[in-house]
C-alpha positions in Angstrom: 0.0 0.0 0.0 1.4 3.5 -1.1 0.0 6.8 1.5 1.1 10.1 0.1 5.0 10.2 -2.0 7.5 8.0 1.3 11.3 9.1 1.1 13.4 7.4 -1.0 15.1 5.6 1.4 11.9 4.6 3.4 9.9 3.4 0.9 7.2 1.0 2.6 7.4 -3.1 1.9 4.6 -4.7 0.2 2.1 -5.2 2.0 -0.3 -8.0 3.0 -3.3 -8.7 1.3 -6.7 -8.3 3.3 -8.2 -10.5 4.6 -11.0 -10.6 2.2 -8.4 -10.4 -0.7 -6.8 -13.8 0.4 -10.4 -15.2 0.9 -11.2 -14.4 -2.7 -7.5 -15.6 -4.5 -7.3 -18.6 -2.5 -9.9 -20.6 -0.9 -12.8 -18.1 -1.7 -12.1 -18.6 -5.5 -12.3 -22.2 -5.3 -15.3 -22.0 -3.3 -17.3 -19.7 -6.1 -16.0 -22.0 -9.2 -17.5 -25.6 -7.3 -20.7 -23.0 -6.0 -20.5 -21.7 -10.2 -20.3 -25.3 -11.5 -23.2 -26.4 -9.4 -25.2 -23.9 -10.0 -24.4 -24.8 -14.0 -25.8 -28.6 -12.8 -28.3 -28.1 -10.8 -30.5 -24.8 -11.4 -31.6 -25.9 -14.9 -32.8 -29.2 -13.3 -35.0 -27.7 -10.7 -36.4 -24.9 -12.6 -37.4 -27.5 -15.3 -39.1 -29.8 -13.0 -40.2 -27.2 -10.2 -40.3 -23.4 -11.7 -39.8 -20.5 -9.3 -41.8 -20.0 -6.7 -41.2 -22.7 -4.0 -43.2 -26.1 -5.1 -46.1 -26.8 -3.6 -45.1 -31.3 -3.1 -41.9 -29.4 -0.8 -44.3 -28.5 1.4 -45.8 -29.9 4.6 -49.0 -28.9 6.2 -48.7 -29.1 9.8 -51.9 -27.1 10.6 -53.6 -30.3 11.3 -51.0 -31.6 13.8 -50.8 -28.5 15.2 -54.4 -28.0 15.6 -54.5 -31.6 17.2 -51.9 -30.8 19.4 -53.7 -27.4 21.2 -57.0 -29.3 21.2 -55.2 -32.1 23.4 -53.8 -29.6 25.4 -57.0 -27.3 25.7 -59.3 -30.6 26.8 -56.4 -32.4 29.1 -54.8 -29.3 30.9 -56.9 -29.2 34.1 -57.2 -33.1 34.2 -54.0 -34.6 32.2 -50.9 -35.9 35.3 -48.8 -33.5 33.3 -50.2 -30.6 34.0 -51.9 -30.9 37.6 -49.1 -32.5 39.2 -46.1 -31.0 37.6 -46.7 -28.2 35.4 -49.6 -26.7 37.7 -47.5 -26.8 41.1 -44.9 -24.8 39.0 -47.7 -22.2 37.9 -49.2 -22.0 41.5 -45.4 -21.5 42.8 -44.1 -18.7 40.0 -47.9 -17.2 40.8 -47.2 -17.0 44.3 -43.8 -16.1 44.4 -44.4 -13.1 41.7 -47.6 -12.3 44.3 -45.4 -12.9 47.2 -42.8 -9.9 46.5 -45.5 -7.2 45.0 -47.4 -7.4 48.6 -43.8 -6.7 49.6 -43.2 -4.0 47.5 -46.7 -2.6 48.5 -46.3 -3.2 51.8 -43.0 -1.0 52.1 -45.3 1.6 50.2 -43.8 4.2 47.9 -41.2 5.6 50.1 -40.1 2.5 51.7 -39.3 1.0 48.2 -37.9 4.4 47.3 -35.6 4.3 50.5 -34.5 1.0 50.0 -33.5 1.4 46.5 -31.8 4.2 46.5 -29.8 3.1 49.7 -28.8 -0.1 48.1 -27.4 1.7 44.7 -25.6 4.0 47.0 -24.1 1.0 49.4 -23.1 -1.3 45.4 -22.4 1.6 43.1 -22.4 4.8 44.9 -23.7 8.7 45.0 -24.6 9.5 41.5 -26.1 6.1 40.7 -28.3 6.3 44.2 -29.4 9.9 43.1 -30.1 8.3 39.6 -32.6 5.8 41.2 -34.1 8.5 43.6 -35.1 10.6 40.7 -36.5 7.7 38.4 -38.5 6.2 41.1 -39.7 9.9 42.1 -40.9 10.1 38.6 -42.5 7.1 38.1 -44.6 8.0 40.8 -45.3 11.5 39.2 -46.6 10.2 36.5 -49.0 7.8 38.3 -47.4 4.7 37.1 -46.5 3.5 40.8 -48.6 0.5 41.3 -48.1 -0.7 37.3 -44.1 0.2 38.2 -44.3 -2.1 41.1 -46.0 -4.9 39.1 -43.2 -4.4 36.6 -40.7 -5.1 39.5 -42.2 -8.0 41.1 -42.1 -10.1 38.2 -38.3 -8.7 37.0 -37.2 -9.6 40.4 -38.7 -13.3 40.5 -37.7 -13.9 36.6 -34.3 -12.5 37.6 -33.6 -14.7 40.2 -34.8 -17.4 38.1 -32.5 -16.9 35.5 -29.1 -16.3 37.0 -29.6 -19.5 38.9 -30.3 -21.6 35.9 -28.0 -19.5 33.8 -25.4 -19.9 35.9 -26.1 -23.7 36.4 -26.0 -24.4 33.1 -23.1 -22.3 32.0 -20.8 -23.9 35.5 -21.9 -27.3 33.8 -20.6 -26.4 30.1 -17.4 -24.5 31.8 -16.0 -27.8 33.5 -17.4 -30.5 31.0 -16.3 -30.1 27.0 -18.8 -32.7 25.9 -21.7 -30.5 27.3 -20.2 -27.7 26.2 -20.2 -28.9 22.6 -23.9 -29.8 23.2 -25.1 -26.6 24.8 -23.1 -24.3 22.5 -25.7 -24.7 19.7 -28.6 -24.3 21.8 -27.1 -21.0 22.9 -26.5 -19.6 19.8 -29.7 -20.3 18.3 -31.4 -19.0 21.3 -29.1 -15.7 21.3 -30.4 -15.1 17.7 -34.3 -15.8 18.6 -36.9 -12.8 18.8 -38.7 -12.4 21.7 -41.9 -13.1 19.3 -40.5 -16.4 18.8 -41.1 -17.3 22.5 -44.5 -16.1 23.3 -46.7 -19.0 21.6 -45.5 -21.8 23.0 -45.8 -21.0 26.8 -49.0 -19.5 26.0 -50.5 -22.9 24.6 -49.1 -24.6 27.7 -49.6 -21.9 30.9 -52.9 -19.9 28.9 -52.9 -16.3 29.2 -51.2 -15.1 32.8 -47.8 -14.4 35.0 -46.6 -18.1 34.6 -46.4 -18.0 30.7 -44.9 -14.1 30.8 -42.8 -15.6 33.4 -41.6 -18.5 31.9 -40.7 -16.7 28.3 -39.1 -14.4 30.4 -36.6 -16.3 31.8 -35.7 -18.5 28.3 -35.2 -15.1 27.2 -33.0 -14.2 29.7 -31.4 -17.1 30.8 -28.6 -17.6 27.8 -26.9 -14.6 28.2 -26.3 -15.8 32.1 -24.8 -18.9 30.8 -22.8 -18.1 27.9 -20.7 -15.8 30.1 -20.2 -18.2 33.2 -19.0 -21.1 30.6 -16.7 -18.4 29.0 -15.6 -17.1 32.6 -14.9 -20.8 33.7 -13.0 -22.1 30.3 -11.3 -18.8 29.9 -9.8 -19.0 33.5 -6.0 -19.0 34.0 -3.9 -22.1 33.5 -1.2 -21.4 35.4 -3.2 -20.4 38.5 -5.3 -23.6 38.6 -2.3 -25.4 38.3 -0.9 -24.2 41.2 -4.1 -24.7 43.3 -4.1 -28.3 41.9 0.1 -28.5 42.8 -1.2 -27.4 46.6 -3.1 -30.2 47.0 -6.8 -28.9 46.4 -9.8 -31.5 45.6 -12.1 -30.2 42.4 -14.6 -28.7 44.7 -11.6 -26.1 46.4 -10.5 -25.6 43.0 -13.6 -24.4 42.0 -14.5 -22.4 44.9 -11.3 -21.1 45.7 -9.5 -20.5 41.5 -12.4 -20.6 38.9 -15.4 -18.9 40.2 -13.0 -15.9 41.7 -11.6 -15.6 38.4 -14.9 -16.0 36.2 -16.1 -13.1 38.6 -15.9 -10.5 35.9 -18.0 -12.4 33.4 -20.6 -13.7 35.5 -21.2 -9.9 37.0 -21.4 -9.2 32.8 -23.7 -11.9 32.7 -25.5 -10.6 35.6 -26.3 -7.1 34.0 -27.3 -9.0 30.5 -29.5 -11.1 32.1 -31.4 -8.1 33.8 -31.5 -5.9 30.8 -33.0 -8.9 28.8 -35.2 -9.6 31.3 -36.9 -6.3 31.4 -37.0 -6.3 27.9 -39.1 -9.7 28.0 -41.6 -8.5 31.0 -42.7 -5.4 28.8 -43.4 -8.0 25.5 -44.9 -10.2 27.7 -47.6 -8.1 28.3 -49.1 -9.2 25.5 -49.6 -12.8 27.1 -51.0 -11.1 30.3 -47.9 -9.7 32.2 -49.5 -6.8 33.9 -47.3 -3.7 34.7 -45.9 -1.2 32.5 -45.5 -3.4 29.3 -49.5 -4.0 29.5 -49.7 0.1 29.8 -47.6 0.5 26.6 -49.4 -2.3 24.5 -53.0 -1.0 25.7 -52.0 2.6 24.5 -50.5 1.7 21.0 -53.5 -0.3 20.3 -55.4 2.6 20.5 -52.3 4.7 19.2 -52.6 7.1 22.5 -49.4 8.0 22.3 -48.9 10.4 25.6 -50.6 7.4 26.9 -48.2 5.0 26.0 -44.8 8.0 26.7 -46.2 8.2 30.2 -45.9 4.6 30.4 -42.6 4.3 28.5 -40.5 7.0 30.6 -41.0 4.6 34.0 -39.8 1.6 31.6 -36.7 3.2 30.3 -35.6 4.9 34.2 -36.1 1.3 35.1 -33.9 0.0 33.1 -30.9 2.6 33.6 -31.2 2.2 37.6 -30.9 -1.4 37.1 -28.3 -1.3 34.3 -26.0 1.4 36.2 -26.2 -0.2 39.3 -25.6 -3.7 38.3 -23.1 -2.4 36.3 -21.3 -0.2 38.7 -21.2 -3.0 41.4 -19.3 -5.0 39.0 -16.8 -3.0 38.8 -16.3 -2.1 42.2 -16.0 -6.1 43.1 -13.7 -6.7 40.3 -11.8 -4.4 41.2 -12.0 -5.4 44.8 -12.5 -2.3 46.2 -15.1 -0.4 49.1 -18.3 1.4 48.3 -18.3 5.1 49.2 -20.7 6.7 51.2 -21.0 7.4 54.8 -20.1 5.0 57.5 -23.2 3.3 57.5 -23.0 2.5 54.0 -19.6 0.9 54.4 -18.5 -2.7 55.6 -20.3 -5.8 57.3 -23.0 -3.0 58.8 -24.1 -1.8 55.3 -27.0 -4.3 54.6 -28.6 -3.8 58.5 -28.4 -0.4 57.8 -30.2 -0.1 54.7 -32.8 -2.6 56.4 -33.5 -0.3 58.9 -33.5 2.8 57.3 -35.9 1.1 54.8 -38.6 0.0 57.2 -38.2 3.1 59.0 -39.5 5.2 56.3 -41.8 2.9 55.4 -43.4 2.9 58.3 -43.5 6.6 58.1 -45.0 6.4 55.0 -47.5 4.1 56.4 -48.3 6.3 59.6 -49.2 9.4 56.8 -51.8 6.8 55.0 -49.9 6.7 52.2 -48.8 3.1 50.6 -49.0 3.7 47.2 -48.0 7.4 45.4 -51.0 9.8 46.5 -53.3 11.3 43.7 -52.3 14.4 44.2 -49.2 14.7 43.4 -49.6 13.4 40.1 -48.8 14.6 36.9 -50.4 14.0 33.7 -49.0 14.2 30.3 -51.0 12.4 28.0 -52.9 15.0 27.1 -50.1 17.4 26.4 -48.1 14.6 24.7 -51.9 14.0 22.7 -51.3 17.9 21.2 -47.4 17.8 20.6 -48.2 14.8 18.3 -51.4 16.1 17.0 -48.9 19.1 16.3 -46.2 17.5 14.7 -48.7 15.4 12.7 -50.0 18.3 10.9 -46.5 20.3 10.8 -44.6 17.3 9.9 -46.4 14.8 8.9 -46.9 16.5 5.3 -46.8 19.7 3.4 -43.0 20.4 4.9 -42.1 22.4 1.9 -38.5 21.1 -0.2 -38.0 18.4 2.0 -41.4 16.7 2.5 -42.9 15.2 5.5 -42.4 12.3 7.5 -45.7 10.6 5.6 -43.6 11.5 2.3 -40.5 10.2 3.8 -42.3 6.6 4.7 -44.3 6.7 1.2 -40.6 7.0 -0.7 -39.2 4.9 1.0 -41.8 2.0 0.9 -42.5 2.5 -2.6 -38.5 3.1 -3.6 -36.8 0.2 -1.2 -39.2 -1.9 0.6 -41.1 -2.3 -2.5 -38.6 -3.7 -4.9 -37.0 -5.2 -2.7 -39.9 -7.5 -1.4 -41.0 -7.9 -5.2 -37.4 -8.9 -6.0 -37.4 -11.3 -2.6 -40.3 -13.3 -3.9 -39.9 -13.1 -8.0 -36.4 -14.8 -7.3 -36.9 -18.6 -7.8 -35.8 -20.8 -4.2 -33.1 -22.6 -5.8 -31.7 -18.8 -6.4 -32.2 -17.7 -3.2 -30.6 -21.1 -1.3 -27.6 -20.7 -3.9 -26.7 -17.4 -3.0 -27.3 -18.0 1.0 -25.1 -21.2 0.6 -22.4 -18.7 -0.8 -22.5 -16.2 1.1 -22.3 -18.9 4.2 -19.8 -20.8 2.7 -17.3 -17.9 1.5 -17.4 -16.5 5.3 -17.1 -19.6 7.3 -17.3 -23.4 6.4 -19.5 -26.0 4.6 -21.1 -27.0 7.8 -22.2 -23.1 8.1 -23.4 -23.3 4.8 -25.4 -25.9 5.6 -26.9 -24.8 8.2 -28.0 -21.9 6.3 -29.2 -23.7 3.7 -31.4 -25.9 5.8 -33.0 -23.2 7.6 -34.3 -21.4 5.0 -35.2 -24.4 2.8 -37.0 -25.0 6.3 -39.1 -21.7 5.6 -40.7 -23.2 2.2 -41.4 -26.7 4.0 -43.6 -24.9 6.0 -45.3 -23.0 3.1 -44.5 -19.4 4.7 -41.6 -18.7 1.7 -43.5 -15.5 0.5 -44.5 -13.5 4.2 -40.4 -14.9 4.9 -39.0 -12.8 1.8 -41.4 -9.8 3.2 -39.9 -9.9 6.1 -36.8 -10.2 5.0 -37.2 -7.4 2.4 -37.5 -5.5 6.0 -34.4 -6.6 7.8 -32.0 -5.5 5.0 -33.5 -2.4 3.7 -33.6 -2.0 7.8 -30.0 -3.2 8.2 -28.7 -1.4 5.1 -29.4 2.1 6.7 -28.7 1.2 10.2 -24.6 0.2 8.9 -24.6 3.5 6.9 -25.2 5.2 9.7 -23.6 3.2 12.2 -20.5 2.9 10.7 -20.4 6.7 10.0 -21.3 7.8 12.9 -18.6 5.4 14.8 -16.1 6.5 12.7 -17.0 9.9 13.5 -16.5 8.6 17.5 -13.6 7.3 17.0 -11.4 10.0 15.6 -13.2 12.4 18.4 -12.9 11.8 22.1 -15.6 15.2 22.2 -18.1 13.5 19.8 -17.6 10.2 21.5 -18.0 11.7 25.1 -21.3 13.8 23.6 -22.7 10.7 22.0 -21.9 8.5 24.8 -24.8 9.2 27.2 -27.1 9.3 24.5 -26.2 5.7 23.3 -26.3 4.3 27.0 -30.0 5.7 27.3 -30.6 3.8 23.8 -29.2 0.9 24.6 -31.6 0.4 27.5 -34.9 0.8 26.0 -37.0 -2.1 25.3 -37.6 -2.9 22.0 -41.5 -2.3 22.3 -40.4 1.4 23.6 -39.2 2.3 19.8 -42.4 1.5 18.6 -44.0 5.2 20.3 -41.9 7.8 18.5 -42.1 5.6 15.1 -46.1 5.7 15.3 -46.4 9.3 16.9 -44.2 10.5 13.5 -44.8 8.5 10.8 -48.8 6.4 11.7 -48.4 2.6 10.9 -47.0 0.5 8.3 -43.7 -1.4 7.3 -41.7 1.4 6.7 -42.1 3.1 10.5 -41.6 -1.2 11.5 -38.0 -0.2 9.5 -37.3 3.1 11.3 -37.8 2.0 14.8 -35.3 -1.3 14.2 -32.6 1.2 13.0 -33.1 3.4 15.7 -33.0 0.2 18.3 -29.9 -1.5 16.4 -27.4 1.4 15.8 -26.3 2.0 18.9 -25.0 -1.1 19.1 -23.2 -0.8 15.9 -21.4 2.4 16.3 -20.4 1.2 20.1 -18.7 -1.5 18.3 -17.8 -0.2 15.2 -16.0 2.9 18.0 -14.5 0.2 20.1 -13.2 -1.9 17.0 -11.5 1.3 15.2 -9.8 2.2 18.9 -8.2 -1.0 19.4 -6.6 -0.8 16.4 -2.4 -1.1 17.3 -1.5 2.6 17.5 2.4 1.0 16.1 0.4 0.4 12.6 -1.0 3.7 12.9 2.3 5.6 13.5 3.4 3.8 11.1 0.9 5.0 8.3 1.1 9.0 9.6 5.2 8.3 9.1 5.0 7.7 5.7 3.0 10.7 4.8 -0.7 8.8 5.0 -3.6 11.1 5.2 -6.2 10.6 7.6 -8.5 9.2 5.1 -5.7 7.2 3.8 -5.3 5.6 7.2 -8.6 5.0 7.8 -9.5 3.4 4.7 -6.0 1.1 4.0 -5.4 0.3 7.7 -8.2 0.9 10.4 -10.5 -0.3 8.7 -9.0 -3.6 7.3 -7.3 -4.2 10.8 -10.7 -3.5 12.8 -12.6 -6.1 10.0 -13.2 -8.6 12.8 -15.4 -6.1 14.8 -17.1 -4.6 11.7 -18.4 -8.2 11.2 -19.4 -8.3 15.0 -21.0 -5.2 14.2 -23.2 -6.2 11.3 -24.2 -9.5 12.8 -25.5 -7.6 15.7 -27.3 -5.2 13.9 -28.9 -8.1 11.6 -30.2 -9.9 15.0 -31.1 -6.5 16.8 -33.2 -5.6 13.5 -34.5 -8.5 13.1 -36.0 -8.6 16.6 -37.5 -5.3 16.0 -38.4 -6.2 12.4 -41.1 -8.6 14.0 -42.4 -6.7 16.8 -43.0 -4.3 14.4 -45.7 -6.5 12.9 -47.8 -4.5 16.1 -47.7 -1.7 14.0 -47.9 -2.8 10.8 -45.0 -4.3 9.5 -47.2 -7.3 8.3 -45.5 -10.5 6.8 -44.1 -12.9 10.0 -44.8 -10.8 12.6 -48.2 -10.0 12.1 -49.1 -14.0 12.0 -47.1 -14.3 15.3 -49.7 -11.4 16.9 -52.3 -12.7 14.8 -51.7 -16.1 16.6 -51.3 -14.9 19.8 -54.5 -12.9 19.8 -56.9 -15.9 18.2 -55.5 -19.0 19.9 -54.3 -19.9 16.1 -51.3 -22.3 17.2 -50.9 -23.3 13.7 -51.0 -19.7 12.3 -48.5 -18.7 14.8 -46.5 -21.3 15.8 -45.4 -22.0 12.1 -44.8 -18.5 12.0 -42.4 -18.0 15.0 -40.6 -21.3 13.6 -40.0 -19.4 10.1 -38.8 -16.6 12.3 -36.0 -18.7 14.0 -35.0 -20.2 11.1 -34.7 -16.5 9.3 -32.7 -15.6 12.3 -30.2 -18.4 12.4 -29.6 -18.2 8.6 -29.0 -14.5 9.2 -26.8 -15.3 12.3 -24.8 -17.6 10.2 -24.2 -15.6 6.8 -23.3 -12.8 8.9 -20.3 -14.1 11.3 -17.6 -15.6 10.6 -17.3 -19.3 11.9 -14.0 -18.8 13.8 -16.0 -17.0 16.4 -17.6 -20.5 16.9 -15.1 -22.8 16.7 -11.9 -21.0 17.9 -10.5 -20.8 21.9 -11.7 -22.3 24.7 -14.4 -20.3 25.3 -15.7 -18.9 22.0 
């Protein structure tokens, strides 16, 4: 690579060739002339005998079996051994558990719980973070959302517990045994690509409509993340150091007490704050299976598109979620880096927890003695009405007649009609065999034949169960989606990353982003641009890119400053270095980046059916709201499948397959 005119005597040696270069003169070129040849072989065989749209003898009706299968479990749940003796005691003991800690949470009232909060984020992550919770739970009770706030918590806290335990159970089984490792390693990264859609159906059909089934998606949802990170914590652990425990004489137990768990501390405190943050997520989705709380608020407002409605319920949601994310976080760090939590004497040492105990019922029982459990009336704010007349203003303002640029009605019409459009139409006019031949090479040229494969198979999965065409819809979606999200990811990260102002000014923002829900994105989306797929689009780029420029930022920092130097030295300009060295050296988190993005949009993609993104996601709420197990079931299945295909196309396989603990 030449930057600028080098000296004479320091002219640069050849270079390397990128990564992707070798891919395509080495293996990758083999791989296209045996994809090329059998392309040659095979496409005129099945367009000849099939044509292209996908054949109608590929495909399997399971409606009937399906249909069977939730009459049987209709007529047999309140009599079948299954249910009342196993699967009924569980529902009775999540039911009463979940009931068990909102009477708590009542009982403490609202300045109790607000005490004992803000006392516990001040003893694990100190001042700013316990003033942080103190305001959010202050406003959550402003804006009458106490009791539907404290429903929201209940359920979190039970799910929560839930999780980490099986989490961590299963990921300190896969950390000490390869074997299980091997096994649970694909059931992991399957589950990490699923939407929360894909979750709902199933534990409806088996728990009906109620806290077990919200409770119960909740914690499949948010169990992985728990135990990917303890396996990776207890396989990355140091060699030498367990070693030397084994050289002192220690059993397995001591070894693990004493060596692994101490040094997987750092990833199962990450997994910790994942499993929170998902968990959240899931409780607000899962109000459309009958999680009451704040999630219930949100869904009942976007139904009827009340929009300050829906904000007023929103706002407790996302404070929520950055208490709990700060906190968790913030403790983390303090334990791995083993050191005290600031604060006043009482908040320091063994005395810490009695002290926020009794500070906590104190004030409750103040609160109690003033007649006040729950947030009074009174001091209530309403903004739904003034939230009503900003929208109804921006909706005439904005929502057309904007003269040069258009409104946002113009802006969703464009691009509907100029990307969505074709692209769908293009989706579905390609014949199957084209469509498995260029996912097999894209697979193939990134990662291995057994990734190709598995691509392969889950999308000719999609046409078995006769949902090819609403697939390809949705699909249309998550790249026109993803396409725009990259663009601006990857400027904007670039952008971060040769500014330490821009990154410190868009830092904040990000972290508020990055804890929002997914069903949170749906209010600005409807409140600007009404319903349809192309607002379905906006609010999965708006919930994906800030995890693509965090990673795009990170990727481009890490890049070894002697490389850079090295560039500047012979007379590179910036763009020069960017282009020939950042970007080529940072490829491995650009490709982290986009696979991200493709799973984040997807998720969104098909919640976005709620608003009318049609295609897969409407069939999954279609399902859910009729009972339809068939209808949705075959739907969520389709959406997996789309997921794990998009998973695999989209990440290299070395990810998988090298280290320990990949």
């Amino acid at each position: 690579m030449t930057f600028g005119t080098p000296p004479i005597a320091t002219r640069p040696l050849p270079a390397k060739p990128a990564p992707v270069q070798q891919l395509l003169n080495r293996r990758g070129l083999a791989k296209l002339l045996l994809l090329a040849v059998a392309a040659a072989v095979i496409v005129p065989l099945l367009a000849a005998k099939y044509g292209a749209a996908w054949p109608s003898s590929l495909t399997v009706d399971v409606s009937g079996p399906l249909g069977r299968t939730s009459d049987w479990i209709i007529d047999n749940r309140d009599s079948h051994w299954l249910f009342t003796y196993f699967l009924g005691h569980f529902s009775n003991a999540v039911v009463l558990s979940v009931r068990g800690v909102y009477l708590l949470l009542l009982a403490l009232g609202w300045t109790g719980v607000t005490a004992g909060v803000t006392l516990l984020a001040w003893r694990v992550a100190g001042l700013r973070i316990a003033a942080t919770a103190l305001i959010s739970f202050l406003v959550s009770g402003l804006l009458g959302m106490w009791v539907p706030t404290m429903q929201t918590l209940a359920l979190m806290v039970v799910a929560v517990v839930f999780s980490v335990v099986v989490g961590a159970l299963m990921g300190l089984a896969a950390g000490l045994s390869d074997r299980l490792f091997k096994i649970l390693r694909p059931v992991l990264d399957t589950m990490q690509v699923l939407p929360a859609f894909a979750y709902l159906l199933p534990v409806v059909l088996v728990f009906g409509i109620g806290v077990p089934a919200a409770f119960l998606a909740t914690v499949i949802y948010a169990a992985p993340p728990m135990a990917r990170l303890t396996a990776l914590g207890m396989r990355g652990a140091d060699e030498g150091v367990l070693e030397a425990s084994a050289s002192l004489g220690a059993t397995g137990r001591q070894r693990l007490l004493t060596a692994r768990l101490p040094l997987a501390r750092k990833e199962i405190l990450l997994g910790i704050n994942q499993t929170i943050m998902m968990a959240l997520g899931m409780v607000v989705i899962a109000s459309m299976i009958g999680a009451a709380g704040l999630g219930d608020r949100v869904y009942q407002a976007l139904a009827s598109v009340d929009v300050g409605a829906a904000l007023a319920a929103a706002i407790p949601i996302i404070l929520l979620a950055i208490v709990m994310d700060r906190t968790t976080a913030a403790a983390g760090e303090r334990l791995g880096a083993n050191t005290d939590p600031t604060g006043p004497k009482l908040l320091r040492g063994w005395p810490a927890w009695a002290g926020i105990g009794a500070l906590t019922v104190v004030l409750a029982l103040v609160g109690r003695l003033t007649g006040s459990l729950v947030w009074p009336t009174g001091w209530v704010v309403a903004i739904a009405r003034p939230v009503n007349d900003f929208k109804e203003w921006m909706v005439d303002h904005l929502y057309s007649g904007v003269p040069v640029i258009g409104g946002t009605a113009d802006w969703a019409a464009h691009f509907t009609d100029w990307v969505l459009n074709p692209l769908r139409d293009g989706l579905t006019a390609l014949p199957w065999y084209g469509t498995l031949l260029i996912v097999a090479a894209l697979a193939w040229l990134i990662g291995t034949w057994r990734t190709a494969l598995t691509a392969v198979l889950a999308m000719a999965a999609i046409g078995v169960l006769g949902v090819w065409k609403p697939s390809m819809n949705t699909l249309s979606q998550v790249i026109a989606a993803l396409a725009v999200t990259l663009v601006l990811g990857f400027g904007i990260g670039i952008l971060a990353a040769g500014s330490k102002r821009f990154e410190a000014i868009l830092r904040p923002v990000l972290d508020v982003m990055q804890t929002m829900p997914q069903f949170v994105y749906l209010i600005p989306v409807v409140a600007l641009f009404a319903v349809g797929r192309a607002p379905a689009a906006a609010a999965a780029v708006v919930y994906a890119l800030p995890a693509v420029i965090r990673i795009t930022t990170q990727g481009l920092r890490q890049v070894d400053p002697a490389a850079m130097e090295s560039a500047r030295s012979l007379g590179a300009t910036r763009w020069q270095t960017l282009r020939q060295v950042q970007l080529p050296l940072a490829r491995p988190s650009l490709l982290l980046a986009v696979n991200q993005g493709v799973v984040m949009v997807l998720a969104v993609v098909i919640v976005g059916g709620l608003v009318g993104g049609g295609a897969l996601g409407y069939d999954v709420v279609t399902g859910l709201a009729t009972g339809d197990l068939a209808l949705g079931l075959v739907a969520g299945v389709a959406i997996v499948c789309l997921g794990l295909m998009l998973d695999r196309i989209t990440q290299p396989t070395e990810r998988r397959t090298t280290g320990k603990g990949a």
